[in-house]
N, C-alpha and C positions, 0 to 999 in steps of 0.2 A: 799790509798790517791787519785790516780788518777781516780779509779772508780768510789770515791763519787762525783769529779770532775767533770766526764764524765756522772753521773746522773745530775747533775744543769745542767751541761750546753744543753742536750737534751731537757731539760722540759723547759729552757729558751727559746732556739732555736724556740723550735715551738708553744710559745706565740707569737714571733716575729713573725716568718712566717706567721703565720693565721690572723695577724691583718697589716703586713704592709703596704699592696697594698693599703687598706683604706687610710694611711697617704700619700703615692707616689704615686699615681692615683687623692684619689677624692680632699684632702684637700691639696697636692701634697706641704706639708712640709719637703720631706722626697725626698733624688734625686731617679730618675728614676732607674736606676742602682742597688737601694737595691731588686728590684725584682729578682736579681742575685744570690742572697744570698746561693740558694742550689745548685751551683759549686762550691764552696769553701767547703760547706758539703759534696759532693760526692767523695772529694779528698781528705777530713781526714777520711772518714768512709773507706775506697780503700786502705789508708796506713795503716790505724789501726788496719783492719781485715787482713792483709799482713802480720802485727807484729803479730797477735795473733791467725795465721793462727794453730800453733803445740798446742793452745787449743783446748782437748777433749768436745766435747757438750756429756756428756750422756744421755744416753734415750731419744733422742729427734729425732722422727724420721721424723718429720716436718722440721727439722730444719736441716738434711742430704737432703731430699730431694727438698728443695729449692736449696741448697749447690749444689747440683746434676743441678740441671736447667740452675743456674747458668754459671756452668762450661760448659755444653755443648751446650749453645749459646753462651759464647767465644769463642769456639775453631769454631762454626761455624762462628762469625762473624772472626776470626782472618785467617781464611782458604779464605773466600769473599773478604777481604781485599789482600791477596796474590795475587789470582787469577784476581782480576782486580784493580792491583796497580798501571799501566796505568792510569784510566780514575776519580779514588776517590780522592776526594779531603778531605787532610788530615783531616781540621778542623772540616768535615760535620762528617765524620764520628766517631769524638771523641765525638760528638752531640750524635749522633745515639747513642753510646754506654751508654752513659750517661744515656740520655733519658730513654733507654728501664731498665735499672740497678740500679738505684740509690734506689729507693725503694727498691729492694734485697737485695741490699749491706749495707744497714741501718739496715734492719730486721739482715741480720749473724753476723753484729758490735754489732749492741744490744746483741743480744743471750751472744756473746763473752766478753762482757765490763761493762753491767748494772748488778750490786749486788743490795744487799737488795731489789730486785724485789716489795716483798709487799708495800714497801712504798712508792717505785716509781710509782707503778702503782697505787696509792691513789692520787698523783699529777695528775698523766693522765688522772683521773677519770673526776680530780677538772676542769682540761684543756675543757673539753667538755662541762659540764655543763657551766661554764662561758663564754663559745666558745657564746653555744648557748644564752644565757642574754646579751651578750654583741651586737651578729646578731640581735634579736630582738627589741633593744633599738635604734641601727643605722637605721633599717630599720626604723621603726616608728618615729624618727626623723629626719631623712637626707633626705634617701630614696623615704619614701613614697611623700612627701608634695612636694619634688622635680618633683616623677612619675605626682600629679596631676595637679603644671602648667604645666609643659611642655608636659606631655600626654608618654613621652619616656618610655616603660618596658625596656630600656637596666639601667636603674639607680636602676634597683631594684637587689645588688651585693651584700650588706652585708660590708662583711671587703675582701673580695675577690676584691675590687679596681672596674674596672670598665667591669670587666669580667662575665656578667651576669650568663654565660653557665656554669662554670667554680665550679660558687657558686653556681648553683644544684645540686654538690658530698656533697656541706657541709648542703646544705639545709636537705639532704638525711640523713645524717652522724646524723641532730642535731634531724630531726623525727623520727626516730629509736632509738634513745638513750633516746628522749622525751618517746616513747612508751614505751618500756623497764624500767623506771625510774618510771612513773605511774603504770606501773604492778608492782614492786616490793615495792611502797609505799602505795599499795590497792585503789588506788583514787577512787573517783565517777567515774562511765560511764559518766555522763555528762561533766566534768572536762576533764578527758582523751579524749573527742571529739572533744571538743570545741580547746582542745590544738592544736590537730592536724588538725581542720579547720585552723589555723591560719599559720600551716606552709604548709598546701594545698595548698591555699590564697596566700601567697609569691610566692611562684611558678608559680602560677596561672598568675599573677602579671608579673612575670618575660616573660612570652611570650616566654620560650620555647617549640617551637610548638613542633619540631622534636620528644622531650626526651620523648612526654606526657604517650606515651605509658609502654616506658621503666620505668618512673617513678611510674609509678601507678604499672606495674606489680611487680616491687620491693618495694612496700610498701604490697602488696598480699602477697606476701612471706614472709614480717615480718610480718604483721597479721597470717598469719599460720603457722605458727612456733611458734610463741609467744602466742596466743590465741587457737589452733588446727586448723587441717582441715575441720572441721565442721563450723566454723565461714567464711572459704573463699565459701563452698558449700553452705552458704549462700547466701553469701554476692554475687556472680556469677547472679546470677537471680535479685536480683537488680540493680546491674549498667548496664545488659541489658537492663534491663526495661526502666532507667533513661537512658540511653544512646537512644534506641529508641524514648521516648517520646520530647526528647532534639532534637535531628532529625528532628520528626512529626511538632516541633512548628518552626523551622528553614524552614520547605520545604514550611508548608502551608503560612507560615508572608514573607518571603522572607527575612528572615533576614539576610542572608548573604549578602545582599548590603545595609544593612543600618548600620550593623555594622563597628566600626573602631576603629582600636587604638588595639585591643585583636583580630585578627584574629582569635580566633581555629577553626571557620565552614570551614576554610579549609580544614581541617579534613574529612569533607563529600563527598565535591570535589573528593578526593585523594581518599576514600573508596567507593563513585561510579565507579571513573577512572581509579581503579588501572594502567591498562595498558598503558595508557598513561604517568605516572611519571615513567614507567618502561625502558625507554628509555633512563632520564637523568643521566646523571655523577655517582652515588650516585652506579648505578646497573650497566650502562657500562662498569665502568672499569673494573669489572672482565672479560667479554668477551673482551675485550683490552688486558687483563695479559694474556689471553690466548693465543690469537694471538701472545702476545711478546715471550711465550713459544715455540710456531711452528714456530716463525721464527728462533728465537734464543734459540735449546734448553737449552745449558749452563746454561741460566739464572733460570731454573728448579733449580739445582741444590746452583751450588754457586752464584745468584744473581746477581743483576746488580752495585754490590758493596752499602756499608754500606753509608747513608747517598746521596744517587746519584737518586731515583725511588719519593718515594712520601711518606717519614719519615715527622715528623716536623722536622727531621735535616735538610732534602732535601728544606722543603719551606721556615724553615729562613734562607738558603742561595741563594736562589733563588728569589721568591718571594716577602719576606717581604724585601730583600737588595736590590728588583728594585723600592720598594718606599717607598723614605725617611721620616722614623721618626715611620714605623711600628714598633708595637711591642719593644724586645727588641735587635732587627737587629744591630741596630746602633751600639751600645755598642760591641755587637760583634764585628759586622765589623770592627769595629777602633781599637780593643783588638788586631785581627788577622791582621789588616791591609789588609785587604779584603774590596776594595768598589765597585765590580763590581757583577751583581749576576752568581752562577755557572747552568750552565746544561748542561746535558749528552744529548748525541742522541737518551738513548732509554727513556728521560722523554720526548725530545721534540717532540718524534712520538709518543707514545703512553699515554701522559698526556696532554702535554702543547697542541699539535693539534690534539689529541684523545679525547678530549673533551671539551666540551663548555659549560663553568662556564657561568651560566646566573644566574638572579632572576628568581624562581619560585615561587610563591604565595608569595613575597614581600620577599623571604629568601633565600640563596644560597644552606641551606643543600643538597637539593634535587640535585644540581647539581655539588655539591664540589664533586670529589673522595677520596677524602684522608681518610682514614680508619686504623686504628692501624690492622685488621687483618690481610691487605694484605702490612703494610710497611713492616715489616721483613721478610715476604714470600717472595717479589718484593724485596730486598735489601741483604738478605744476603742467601735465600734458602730456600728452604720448609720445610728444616728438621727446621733453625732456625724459622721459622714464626711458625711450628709446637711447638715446643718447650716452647714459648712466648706465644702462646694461651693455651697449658697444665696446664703452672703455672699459668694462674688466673681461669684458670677453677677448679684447686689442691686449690685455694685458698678459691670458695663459700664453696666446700665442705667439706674442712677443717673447715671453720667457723661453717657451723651445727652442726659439731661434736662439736667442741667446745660447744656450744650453749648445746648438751644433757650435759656434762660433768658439766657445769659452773651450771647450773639449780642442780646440784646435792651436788655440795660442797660449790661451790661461789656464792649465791644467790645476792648477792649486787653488780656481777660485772654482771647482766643479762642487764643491759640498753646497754654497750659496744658491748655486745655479740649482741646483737637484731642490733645495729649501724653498725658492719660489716657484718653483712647476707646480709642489705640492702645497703650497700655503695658497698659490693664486687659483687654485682646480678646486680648494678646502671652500677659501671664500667665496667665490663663484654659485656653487651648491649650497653653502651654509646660507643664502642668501633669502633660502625657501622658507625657513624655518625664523627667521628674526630678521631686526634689520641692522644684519650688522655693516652693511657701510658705512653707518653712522655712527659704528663702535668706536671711537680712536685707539685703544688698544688693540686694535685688529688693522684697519687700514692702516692707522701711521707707520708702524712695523714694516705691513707689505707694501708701501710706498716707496720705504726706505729702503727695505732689501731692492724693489723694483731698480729704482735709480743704482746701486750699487752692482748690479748684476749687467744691467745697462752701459756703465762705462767701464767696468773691465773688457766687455765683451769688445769695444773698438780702441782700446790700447794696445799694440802689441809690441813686446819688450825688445824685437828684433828690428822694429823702426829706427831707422837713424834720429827723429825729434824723442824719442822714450826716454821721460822725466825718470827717472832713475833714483829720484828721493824717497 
């Protein structure tokens, strides 16, 4: 009885979650506050794999080994926390913990709690597809018509609310699933193209300059995998070609000052100059971490404590609470009764005045440092920061495998499977750039999909036990 329970109410969950920002941000029917919604899920999924901890998972050795990840970034974050209980402030660090875990702790709850797998994962199926019809409808009529009075690419979000950056995991999540979903329905090449011009196009649209790279290289990798590697040794010499010739008409018209509104010829800028943007924030701060190392070797070890260095725990308690109305600070703040912002001595020497947040080519990435590699390296130790970049690195490669597996038995769930190669390669790389493991709109998703790609891949319909519901 509770398990079927615990099937509704997952598949309910994360209709809500993928669309609410939409209603609380743009059309903002909806209070601010339900953006909150996955800390109340990271504390029933937390009790509930607690209770069903003495459940055996068989054969699942995905699902140990996460288990294993799991546990040995608690014990380091819980050893960080000891050794500098002094200086951590409690709340940042249940942040941090959160942040980096909630997605894990969803995937071993699932494992532990979802029965009748097949039919659940037919709902998940249903969730993507209409994910995706649902982004495309908004876009094309809120979105776009919005984008062209006003000229703003931050409006091009989807249901992701007003988080432009945020809705290129899902934009990623729905192109890959699109491709996958044409491959196994035989479409035209025409059809199959013109699809995925259209979710190029959004993107395009969106004005994420930073990701361009990461995005395309993870759309190469679902092309090659999906289609072989013969299609990307293709494909390789043409977008040089078009990349060059794109160049040649930029250098010779000058069009990088006539253009506005879509910067990407900054792009050129930065691949003539590398050396020059090799100096701001983005690549500093590791020679910053270095430094904090030689001064302070401790911090090698067990960190500068959990949530205290350059987490998103550290900045919503810092930065986003020294001005009012960021983000979802506030709500915090007044939860904890926290209204002033926290830092530590070694964020304000080697972050806060180790470097200098400016606009560069009208955008801060280049000079933000904040980076999910280096927050749990800087925060709880090498071993944890090691640890945290294993398990998503365990996680693309787990997905191929899947990906041979599902091709062999599940051919109807290949759209999913093609959707995590390219959301888990997305995240991976995005990782550079912010720290999105601590996004929940981005992990929980790719959690979720994870687990779901995960156990179609060891069901097969031609088994004599194959639940058939």
């Amino acid at each position: 009885m509770f398990k079927n329970i615990f099937n509704k109410f997952i598949i309910v969950f994360f209709y809500f979650f993928f669309i609410s920002r939409f209603f609380s941000e743009k059309l903002k029917i909806l209070p601010k506050y339900i953006d909150l919604i996955n800390f109340p899920l990271f504390f029933l999924m937390f009790i509930l794999f607690l209770f069903g901890i003495n459940k055996k998972i068989e054969n699942d050795e995905t699902y140990n080994k996460v288990l294993r990840f799991v546990i040995f970034y608690s014990i380091t974050f819980i050893i960080s926390s000891v050794f500098n209980t002094n200086k951590v402030l409690l709340e940042s660090s249940v942040l941090f913990y959160i942040g980096f875990l909630e997605g894990p702790f969803l995937y071993l709850t699932m494992n532990k709690f979802i029965n009748k797998p097949e039919g659940f994962v037919k709902n998940v199926d249903k969730i993507f597809l209409v994910l995706l019809l649902i982004n495309i409808v908004f876009i094309f009529t809120v979105d776009l018509p919005e984008f062209l009075i006003t000229g703003n690419p931050d409006v091009i979000s989807g249901t992701y609310g007003n988080n432009t950056y945020q809705f290129s995991f899902l934009l990623m999540i729905c192109g890959g699933y699109l491709l996958g979903y044409n491959h196994v329905k035989k479409y035209r090449t025409s059809f199959v193209i013109i699809s995925q011009i259209v979710i190029l196009a959004i993107f395009y649209l969106s004005q994420f300059r930073a990701a361009v790279p990461f995005f395309l290289i993870s759309y190469m990798i679902m092309l090659g995998y999906l289609y072989g590697k013969r299609l990307i040794y293709r494909l390789i010499p043409i977008v040089l070609f078009l990349f060059f010739v794109t160049w040649s008409i930029f250098f010779l018209t000058n069009a990088n000052e006539k253009i506005e509104g879509l910067k990407y010829n900054d792009w050129f800028e930065i691949i003539l100059n590398p050396q020059e943007f090799l100096t701001y924030g983005k690549f500093k701060i590791y020679y910053n971490v270095v430094d904090m190392w030689s001064d302070y070797p401790e911090t090698m070890m067990i960190g500068t404590g959990p949530g205290n260095f350059m987490s998103r725990a550290n900045y919503t308690f810092s930065y986003e609470l020294r001005v009012a109305g960021k983000g979802v600070s506030a709500f915090i703040g007044d939860f904890f009764g926290i209204k002033n912002p926290y830092w530590t001595n070694l964020h304000m020497k080697y972050v806060y005045n180790g470097i200098k947040i400016e606009p560069v080519l009208g955008t801060y990435q280049l000079s933000n440092p904040y980076t999910s590699y280096l927050a749990s390296i800087t925060e709880i130790g090498i071993f944890g920061g090691i640890y945290i970049i294993v398990m998503y690195i365990f996680m693309f490669v787990s997905s191929i495998r899947f990906l041979k597996k599902i091709r062999t038995i599940r051919q109807e769930y290949v759209p999913l499977s093609i959707a995590l190669i390219g959301g888990s390669s997305y995240v991976f790389m995005l990782a550079f750039l912010e720290n999105y493991w601590e996004m929940a709109r981005v992990t929980l998703p790719l959690w979720f999909l994870f687990w779901t790609v995960n156990k179609m891949s060891k069901i097969n319909p031609e088994c004599e036990d194959y639940d058939h519901t």
